[in-house]
Biopython code that builds the backbone (N, CA, C, O; Angstrom):
import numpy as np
from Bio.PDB.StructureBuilder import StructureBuilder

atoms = [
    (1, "UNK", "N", (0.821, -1.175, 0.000)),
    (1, "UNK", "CA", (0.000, 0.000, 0.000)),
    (1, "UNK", "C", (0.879, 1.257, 0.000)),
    (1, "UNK", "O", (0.427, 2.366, -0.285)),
    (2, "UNK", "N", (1.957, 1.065, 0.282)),
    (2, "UNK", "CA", (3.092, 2.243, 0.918)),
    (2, "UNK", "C", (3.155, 2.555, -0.789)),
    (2, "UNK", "O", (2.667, 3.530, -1.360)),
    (3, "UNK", "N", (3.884, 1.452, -1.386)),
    (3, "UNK", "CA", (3.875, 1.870, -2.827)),
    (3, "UNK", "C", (3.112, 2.875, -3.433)),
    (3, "UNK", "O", (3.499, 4.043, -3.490)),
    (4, "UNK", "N", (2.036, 2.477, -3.893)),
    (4, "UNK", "CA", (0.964, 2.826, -4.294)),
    (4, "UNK", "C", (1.093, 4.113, -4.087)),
    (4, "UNK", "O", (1.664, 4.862, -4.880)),
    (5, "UNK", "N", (0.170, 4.754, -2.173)),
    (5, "UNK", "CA", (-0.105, 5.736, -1.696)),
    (5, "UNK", "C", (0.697, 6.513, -1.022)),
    (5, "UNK", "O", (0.168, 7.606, -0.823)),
    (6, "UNK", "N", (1.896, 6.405, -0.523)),
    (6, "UNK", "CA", (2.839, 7.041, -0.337)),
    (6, "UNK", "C", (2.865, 6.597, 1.428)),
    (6, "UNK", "O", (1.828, 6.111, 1.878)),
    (7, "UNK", "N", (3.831, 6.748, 2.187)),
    (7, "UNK", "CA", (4.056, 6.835, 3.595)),
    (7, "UNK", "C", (2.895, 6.965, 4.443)),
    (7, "UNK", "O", (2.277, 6.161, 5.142)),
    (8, "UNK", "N", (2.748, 8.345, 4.162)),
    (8, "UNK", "CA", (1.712, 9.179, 4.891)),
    (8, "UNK", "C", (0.127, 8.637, 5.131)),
    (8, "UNK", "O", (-0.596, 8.553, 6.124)),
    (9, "UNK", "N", (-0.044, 8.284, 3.573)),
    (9, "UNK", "CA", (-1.390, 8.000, 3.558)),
    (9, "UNK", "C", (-1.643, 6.637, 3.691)),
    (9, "UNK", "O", (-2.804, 6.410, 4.032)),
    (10, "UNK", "N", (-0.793, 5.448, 3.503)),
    (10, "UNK", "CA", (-0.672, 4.444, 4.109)),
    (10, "UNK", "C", (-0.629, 4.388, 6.027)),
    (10, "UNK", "O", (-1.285, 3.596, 6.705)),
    (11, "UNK", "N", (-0.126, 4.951, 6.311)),
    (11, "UNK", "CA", (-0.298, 5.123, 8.112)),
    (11, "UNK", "C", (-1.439, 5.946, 8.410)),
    (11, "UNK", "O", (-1.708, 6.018, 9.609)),
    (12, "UNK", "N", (-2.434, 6.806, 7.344)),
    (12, "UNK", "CA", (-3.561, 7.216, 7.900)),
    (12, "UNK", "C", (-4.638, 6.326, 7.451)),
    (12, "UNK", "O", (-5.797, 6.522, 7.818)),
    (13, "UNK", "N", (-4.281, 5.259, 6.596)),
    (13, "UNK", "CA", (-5.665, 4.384, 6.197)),
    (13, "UNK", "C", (-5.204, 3.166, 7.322)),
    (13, "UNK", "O", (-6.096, 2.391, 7.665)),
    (14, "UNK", "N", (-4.242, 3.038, 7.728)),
    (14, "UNK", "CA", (-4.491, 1.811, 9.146)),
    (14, "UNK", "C", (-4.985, 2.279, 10.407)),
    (14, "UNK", "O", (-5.389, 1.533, 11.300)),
    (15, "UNK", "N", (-4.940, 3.712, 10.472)),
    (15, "UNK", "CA", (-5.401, 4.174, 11.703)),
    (15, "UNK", "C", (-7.126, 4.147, 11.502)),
    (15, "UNK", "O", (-7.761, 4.543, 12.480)),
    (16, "UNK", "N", (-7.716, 3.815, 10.596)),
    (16, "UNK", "CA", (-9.107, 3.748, 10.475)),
    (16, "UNK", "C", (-9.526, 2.520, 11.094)),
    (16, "UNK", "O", (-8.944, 1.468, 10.829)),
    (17, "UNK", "N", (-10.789, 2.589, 12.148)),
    (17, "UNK", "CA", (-10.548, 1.387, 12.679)),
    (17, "UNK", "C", (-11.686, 0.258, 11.878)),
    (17, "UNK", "O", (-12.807, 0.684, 11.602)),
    (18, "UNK", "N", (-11.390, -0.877, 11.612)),
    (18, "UNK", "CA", (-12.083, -1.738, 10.608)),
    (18, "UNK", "C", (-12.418, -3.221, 11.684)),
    (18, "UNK", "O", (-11.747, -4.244, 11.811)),
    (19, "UNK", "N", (-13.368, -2.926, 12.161)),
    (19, "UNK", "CA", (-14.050, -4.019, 13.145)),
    (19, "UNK", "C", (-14.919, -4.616, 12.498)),
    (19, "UNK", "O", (-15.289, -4.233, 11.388)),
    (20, "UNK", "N", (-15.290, -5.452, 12.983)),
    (20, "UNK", "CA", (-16.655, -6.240, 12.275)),
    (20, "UNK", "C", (-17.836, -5.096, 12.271)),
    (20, "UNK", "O", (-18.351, -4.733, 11.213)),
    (21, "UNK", "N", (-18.176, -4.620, 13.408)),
    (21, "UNK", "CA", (-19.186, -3.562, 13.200)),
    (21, "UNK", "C", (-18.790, -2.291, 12.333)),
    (21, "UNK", "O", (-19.780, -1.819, 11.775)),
    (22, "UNK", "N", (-18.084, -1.884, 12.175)),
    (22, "UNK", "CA", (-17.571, -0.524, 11.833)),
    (22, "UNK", "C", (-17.847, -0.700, 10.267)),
    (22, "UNK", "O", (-18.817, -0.209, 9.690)),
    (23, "UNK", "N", (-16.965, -1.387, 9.734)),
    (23, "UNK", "CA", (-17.397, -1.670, 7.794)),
    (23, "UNK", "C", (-18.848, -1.390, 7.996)),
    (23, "UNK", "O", (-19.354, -0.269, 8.055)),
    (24, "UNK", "N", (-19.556, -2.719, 8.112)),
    (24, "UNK", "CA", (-21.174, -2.767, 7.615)),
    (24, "UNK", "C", (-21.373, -1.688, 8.126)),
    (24, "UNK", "O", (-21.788, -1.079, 7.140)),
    (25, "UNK", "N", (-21.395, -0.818, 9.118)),
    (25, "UNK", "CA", (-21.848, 0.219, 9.408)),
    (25, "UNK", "C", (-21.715, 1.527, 8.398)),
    (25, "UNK", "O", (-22.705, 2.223, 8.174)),
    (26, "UNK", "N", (-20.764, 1.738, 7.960)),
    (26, "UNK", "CA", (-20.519, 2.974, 6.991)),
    (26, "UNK", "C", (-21.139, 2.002, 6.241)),
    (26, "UNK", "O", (-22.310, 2.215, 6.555)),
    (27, "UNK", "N", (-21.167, 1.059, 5.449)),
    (27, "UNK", "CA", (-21.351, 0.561, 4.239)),
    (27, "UNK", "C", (-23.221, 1.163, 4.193)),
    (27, "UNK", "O", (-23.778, 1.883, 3.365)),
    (28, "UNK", "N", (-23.672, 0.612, 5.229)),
    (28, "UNK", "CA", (-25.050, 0.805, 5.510)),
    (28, "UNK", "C", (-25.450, 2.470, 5.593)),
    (28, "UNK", "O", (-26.463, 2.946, 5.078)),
    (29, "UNK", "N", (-24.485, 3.199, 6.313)),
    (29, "UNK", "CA", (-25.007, 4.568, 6.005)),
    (29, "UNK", "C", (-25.098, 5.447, 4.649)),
    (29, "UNK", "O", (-25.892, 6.321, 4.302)),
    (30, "UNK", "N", (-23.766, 4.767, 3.909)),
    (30, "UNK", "CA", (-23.471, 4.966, 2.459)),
    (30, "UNK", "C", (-24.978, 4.903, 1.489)),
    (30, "UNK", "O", (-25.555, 5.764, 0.824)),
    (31, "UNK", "N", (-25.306, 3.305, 1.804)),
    (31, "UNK", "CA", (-26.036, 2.950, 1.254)),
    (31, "UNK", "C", (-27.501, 4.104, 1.236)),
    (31, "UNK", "O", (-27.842, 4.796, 0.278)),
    (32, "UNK", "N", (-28.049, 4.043, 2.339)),
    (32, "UNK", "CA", (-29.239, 4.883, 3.132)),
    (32, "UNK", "C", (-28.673, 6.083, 2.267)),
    (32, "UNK", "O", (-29.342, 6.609, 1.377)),
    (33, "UNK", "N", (-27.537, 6.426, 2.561)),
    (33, "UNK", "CA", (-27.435, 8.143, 2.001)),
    (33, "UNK", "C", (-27.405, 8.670, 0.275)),
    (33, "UNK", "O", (-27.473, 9.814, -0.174)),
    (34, "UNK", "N", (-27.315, 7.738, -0.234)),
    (34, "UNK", "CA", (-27.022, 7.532, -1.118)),
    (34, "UNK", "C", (-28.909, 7.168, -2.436)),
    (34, "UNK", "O", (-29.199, 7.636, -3.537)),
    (35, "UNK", "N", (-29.699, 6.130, -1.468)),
    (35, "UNK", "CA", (-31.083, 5.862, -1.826)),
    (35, "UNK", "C", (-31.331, 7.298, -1.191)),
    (35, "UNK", "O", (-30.173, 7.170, -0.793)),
    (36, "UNK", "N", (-31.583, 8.097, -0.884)),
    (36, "UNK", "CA", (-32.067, 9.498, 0.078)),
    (36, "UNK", "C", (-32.307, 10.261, -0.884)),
    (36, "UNK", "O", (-33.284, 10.923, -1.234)),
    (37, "UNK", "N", (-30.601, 9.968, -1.538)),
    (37, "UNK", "CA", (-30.138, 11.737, -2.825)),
    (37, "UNK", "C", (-31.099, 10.870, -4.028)),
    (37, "UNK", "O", (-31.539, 11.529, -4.970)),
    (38, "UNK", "N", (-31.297, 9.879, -3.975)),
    (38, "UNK", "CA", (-32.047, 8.990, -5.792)),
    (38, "UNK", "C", (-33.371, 9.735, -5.108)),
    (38, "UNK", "O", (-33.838, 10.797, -5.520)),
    (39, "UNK", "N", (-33.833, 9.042, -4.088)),
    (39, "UNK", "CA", (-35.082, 9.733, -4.088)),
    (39, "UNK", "C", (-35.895, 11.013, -4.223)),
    (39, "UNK", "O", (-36.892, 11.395, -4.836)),
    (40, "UNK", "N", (-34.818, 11.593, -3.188)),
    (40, "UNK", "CA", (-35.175, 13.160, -3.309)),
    (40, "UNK", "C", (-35.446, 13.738, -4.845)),
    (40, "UNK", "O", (-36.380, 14.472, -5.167)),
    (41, "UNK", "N", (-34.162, 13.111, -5.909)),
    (41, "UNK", "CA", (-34.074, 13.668, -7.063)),
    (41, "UNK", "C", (-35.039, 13.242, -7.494)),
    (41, "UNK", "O", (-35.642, 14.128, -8.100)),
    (42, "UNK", "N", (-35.709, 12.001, -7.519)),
    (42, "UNK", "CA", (-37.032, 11.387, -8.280)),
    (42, "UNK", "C", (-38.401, 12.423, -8.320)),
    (42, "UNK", "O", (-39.095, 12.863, -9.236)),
    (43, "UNK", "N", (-38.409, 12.574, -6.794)),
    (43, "UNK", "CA", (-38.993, 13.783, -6.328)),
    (43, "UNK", "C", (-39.356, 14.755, -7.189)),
    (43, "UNK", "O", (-40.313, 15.039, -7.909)),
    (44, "UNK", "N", (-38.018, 15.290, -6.815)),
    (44, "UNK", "CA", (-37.623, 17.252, -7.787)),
    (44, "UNK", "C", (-37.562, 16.914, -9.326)),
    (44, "UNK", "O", (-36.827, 17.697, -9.928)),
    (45, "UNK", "N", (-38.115, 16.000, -10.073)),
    (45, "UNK", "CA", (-38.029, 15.604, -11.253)),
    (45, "UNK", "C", (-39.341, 15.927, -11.766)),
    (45, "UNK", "O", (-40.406, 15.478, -11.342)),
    (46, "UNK", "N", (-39.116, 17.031, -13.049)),
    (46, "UNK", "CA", (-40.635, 17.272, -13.718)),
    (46, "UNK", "C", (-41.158, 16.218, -14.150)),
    (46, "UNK", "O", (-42.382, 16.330, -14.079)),
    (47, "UNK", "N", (-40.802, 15.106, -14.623)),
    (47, "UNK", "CA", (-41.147, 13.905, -15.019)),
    (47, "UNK", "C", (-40.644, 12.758, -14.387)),
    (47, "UNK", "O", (-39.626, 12.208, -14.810)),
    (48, "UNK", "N", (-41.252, 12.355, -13.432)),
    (48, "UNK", "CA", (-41.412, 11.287, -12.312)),
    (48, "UNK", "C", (-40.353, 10.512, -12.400)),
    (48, "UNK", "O", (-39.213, 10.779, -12.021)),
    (49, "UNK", "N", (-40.828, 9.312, -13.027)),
    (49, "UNK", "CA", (-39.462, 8.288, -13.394)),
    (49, "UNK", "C", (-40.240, 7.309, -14.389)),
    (49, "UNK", "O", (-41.448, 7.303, -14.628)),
    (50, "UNK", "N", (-39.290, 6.524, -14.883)),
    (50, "UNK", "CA", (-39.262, 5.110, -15.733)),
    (50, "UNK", "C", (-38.423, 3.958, -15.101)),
    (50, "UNK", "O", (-37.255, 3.923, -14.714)),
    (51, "UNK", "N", (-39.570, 2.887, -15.132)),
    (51, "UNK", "CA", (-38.744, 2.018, -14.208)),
    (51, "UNK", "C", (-38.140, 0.920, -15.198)),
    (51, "UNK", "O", (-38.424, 1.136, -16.376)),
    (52, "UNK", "N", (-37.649, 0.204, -15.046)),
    (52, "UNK", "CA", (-36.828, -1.009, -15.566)),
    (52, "UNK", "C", (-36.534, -2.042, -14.020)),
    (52, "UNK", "O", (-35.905, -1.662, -13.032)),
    (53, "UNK", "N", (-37.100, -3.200, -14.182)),
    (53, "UNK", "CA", (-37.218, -4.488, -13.166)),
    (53, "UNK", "C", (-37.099, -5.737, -14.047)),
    (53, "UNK", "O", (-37.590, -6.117, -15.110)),
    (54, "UNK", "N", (-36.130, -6.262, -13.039)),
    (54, "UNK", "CA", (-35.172, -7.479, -13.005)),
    (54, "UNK", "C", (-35.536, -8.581, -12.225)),
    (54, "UNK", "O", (-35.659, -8.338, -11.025)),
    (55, "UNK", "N", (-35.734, -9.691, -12.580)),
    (55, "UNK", "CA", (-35.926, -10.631, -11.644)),
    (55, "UNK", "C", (-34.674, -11.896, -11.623)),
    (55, "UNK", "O", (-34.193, -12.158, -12.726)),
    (56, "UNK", "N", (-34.241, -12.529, -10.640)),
    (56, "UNK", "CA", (-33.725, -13.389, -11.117)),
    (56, "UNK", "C", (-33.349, -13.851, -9.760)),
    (56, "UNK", "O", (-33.196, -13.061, -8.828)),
    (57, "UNK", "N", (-33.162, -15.448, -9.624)),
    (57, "UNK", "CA", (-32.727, -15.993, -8.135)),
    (57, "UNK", "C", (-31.125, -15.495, -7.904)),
    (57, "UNK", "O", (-30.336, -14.912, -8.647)),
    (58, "UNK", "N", (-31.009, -16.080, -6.314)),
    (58, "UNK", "CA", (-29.738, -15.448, -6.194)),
    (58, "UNK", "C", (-29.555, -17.400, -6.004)),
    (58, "UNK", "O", (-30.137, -18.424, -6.361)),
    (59, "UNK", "N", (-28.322, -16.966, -5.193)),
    (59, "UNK", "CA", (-27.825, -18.401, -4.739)),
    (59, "UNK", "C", (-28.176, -19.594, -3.973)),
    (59, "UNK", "O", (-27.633, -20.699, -3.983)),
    (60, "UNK", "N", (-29.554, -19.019, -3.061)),
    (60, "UNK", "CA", (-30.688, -19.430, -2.124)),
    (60, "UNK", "C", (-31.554, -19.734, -3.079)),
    (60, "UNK", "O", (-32.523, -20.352, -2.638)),
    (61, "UNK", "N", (-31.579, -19.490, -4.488)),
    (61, "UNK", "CA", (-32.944, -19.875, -5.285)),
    (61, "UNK", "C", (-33.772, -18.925, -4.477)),
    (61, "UNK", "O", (-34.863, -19.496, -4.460)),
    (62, "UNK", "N", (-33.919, -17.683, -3.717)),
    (62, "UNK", "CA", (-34.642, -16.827, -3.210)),
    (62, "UNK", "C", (-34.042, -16.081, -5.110)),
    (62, "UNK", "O", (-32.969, -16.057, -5.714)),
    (63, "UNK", "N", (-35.715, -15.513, -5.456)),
    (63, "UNK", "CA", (-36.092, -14.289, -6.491)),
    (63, "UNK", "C", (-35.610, -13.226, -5.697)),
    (63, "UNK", "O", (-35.980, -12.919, -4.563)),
    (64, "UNK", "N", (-34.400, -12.478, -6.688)),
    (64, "UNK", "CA", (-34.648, -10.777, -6.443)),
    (64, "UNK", "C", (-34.996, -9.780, -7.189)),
    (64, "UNK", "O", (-34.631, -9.858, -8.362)),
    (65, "UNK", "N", (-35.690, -8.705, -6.825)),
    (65, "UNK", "CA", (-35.915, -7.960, -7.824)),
    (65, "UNK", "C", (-35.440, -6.767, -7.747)),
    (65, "UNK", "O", (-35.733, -5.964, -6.860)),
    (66, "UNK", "N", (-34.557, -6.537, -8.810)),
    (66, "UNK", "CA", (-33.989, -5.676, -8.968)),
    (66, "UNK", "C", (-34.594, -4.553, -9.965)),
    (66, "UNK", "O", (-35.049, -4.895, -11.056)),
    (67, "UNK", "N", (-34.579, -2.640, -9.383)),
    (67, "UNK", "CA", (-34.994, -1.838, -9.815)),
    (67, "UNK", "C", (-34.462, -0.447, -10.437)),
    (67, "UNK", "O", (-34.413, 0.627, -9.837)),
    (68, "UNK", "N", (-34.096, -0.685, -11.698)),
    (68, "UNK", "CA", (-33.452, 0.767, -11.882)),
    (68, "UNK", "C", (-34.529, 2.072, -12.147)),
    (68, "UNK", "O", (-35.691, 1.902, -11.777)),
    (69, "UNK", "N", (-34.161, 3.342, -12.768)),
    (69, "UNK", "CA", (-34.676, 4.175, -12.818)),
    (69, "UNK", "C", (-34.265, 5.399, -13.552)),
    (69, "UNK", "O", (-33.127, 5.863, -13.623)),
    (70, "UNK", "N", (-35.160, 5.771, -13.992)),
    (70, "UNK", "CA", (-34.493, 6.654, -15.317)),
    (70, "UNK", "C", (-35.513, 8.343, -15.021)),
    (70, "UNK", "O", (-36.725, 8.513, -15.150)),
    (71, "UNK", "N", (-34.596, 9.199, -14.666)),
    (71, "UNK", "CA", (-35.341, 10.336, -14.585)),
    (71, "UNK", "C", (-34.791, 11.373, -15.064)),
    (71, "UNK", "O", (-33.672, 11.293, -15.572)),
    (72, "UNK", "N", (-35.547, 12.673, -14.987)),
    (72, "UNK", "CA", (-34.628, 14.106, -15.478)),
    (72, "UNK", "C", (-34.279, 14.981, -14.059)),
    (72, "UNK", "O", (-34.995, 15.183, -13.078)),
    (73, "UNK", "N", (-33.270, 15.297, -14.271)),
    (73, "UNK", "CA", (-32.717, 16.104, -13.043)),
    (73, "UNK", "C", (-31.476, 17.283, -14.127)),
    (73, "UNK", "O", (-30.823, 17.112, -15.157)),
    (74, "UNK", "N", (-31.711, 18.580, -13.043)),
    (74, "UNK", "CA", (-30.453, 19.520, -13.901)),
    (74, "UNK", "C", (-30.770, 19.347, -15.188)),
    (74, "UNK", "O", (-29.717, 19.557, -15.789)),
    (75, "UNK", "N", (-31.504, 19.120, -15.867)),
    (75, "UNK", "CA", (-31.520, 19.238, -17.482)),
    (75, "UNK", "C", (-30.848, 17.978, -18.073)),
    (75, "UNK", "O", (-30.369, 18.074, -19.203)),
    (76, "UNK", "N", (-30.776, 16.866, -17.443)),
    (76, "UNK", "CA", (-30.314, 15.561, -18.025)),
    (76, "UNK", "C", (-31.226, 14.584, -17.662)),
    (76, "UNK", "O", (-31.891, 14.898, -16.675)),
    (77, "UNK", "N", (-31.429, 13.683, -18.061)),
    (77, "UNK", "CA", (-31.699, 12.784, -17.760)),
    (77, "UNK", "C", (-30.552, 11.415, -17.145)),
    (77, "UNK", "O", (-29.557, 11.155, -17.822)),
    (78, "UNK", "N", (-30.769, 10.816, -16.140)),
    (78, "UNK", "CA", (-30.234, 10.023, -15.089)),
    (78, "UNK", "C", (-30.716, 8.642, -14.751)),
    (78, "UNK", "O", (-31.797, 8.350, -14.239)),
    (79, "UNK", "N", (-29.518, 7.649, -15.201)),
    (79, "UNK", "CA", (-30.083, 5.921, -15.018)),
    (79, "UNK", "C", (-29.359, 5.736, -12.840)),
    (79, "UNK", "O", (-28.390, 6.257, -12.289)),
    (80, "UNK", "N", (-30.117, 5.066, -12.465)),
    (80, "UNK", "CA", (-29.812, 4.951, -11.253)),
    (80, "UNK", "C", (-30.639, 3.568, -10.638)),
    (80, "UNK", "O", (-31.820, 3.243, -10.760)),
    (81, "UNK", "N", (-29.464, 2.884, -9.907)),
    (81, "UNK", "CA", (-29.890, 1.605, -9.416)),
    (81, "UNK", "C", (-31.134, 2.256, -8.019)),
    (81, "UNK", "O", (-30.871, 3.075, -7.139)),
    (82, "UNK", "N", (-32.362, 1.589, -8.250)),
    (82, "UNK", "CA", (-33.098, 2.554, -7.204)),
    (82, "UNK", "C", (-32.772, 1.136, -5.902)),
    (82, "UNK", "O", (-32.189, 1.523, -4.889)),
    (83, "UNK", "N", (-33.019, 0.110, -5.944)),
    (83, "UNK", "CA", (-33.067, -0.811, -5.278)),
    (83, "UNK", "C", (-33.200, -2.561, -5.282)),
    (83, "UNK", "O", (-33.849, -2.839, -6.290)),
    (84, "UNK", "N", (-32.977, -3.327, -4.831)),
    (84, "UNK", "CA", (-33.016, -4.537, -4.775)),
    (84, "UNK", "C", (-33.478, -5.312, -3.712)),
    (84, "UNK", "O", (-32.953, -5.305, -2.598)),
    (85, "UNK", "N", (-34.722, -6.169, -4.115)),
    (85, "UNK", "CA", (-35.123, -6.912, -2.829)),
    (85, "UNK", "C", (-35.934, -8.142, -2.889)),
    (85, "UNK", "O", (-36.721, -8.303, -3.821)),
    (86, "UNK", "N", (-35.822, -8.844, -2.143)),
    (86, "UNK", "CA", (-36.265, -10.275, -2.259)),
    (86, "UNK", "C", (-37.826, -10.682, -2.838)),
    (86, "UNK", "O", (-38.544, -9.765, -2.438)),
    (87, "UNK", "N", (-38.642, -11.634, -3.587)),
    (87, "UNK", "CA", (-39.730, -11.592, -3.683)),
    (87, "UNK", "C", (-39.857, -12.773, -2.895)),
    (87, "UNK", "O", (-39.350, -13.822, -3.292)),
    (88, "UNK", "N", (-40.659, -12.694, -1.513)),
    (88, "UNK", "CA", (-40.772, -13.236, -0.425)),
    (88, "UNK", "C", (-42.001, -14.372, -0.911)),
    (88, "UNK", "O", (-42.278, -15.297, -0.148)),
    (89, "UNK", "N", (-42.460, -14.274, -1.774)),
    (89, "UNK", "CA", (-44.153, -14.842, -2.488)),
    (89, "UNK", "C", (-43.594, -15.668, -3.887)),
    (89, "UNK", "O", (-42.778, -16.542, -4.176)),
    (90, "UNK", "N", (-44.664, -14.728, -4.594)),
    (90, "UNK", "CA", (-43.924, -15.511, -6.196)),
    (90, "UNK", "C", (-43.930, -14.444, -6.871)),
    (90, "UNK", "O", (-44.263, -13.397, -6.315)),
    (91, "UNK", "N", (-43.481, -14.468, -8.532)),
    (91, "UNK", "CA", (-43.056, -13.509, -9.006)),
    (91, "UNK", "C", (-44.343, -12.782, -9.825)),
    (91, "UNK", "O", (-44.291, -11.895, -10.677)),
    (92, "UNK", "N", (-45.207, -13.294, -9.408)),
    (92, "UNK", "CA", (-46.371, -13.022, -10.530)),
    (92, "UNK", "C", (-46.516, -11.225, -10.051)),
    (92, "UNK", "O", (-45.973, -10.774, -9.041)),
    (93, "UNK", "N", (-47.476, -10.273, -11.156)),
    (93, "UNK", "CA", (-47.178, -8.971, -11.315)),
    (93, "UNK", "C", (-47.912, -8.486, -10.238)),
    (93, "UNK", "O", (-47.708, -7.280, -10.102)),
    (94, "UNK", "N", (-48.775, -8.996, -9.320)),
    (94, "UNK", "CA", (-49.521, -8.651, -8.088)),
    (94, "UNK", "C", (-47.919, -8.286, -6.930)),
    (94, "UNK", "O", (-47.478, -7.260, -6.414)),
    (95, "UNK", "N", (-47.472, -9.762, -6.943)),
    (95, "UNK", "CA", (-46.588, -9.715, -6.180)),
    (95, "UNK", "C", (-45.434, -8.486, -6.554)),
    (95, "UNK", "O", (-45.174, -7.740, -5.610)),
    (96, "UNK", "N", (-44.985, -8.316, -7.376)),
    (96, "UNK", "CA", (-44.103, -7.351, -7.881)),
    (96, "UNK", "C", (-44.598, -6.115, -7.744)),
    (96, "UNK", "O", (-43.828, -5.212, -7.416)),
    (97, "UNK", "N", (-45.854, -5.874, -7.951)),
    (97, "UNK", "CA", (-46.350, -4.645, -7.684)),
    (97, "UNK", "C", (-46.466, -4.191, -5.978)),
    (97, "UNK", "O", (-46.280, -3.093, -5.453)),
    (98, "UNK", "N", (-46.738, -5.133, -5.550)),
    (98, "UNK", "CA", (-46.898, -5.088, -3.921)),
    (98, "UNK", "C", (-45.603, -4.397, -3.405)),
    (98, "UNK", "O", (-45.523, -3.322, -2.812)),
    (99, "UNK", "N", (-44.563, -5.289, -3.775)),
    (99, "UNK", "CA", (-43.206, -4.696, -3.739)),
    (99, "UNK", "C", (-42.920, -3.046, -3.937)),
    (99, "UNK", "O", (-42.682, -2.189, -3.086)),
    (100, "UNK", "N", (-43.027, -2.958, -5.239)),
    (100, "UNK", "CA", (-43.046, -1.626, -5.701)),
    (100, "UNK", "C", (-43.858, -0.520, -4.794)),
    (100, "UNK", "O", (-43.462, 0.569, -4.378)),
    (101, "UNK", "N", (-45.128, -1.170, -4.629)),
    (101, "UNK", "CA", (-46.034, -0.012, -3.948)),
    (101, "UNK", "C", (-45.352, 0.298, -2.756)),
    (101, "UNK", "O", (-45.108, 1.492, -2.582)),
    (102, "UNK", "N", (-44.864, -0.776, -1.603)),
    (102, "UNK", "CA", (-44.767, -1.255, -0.185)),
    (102, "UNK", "C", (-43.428, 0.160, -0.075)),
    (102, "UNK", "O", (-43.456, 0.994, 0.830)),
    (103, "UNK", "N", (-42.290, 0.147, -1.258)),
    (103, "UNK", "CA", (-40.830, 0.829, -1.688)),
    (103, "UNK", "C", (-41.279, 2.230, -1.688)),
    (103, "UNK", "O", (-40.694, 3.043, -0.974)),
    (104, "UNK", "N", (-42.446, 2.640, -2.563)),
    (104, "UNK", "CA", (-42.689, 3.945, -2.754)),
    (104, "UNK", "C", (-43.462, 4.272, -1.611)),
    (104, "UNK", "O", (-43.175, 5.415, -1.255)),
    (105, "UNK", "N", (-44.515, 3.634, -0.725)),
    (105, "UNK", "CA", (-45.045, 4.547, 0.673)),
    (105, "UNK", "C", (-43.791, 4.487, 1.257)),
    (105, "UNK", "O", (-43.913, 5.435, 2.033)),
    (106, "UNK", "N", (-42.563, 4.019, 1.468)),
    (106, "UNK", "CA", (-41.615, 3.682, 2.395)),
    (106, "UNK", "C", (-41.150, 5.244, 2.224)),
    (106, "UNK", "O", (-41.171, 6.020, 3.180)),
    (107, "UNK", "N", (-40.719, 5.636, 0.875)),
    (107, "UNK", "CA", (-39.902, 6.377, 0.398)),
    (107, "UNK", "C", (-40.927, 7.793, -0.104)),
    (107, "UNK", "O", (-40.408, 8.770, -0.644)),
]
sb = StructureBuilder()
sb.init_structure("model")
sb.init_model(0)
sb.init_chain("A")
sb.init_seg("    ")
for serial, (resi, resn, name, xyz) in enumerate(atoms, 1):
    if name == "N":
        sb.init_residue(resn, " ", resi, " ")
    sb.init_atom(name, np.array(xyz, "f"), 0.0, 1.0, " ", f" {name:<3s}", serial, name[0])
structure = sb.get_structure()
């Protein structure tokens, strides 16, 4: 790492402390902070969004469904992973919609 980043910044990335709790923890606030700014922008968007959904098992043979999203923000338009989550039921479009609805009162 010394290579790479030099002395300095190698002895300030070990002083970060990396516990079992500490990772998932930023990882998890990242995450949260990160779905916050998609939403908000979905929000402040003259034109709502377009969704695009994914289904597919993971390694449990548990279905996930995965949700991107396509909106205008600042005068562009913006692709953004909105979320991913298990279909606890089956995949039929009731169930998927349930999902969807359950995501947007959340949010």
């Amino acid at each position: 790492m010394e290579l790479i980043l030099g002395t300095v910044v190698a002895k300030k990335i070990k002083e970060v402390p990396q516990s079992n709790d500490v990772i998932p923890g930023r990882v998890a606030d990242m995450r949260c902070n990160i779905l916050e700014q998609v939403v908000q922008e979905i929000k402040d968007s003259p034109i709502r969004l377009i969704l695009q959904l994914d289904e597919s098992p993971d390694i449990a043979n548990i279905r996930q469904l995965a949700v991107y999203t396509r909106y205008i923000t600042d005068g562009g338009i913006k692709d953004e992973f909105l979320f991913c989550e298990g279909l606890q039921t089956t995949t039929k479009a009731a169930d998927v919609f349930r999902l969807l609805d359950e995501f947007f009162w959340r949010h």
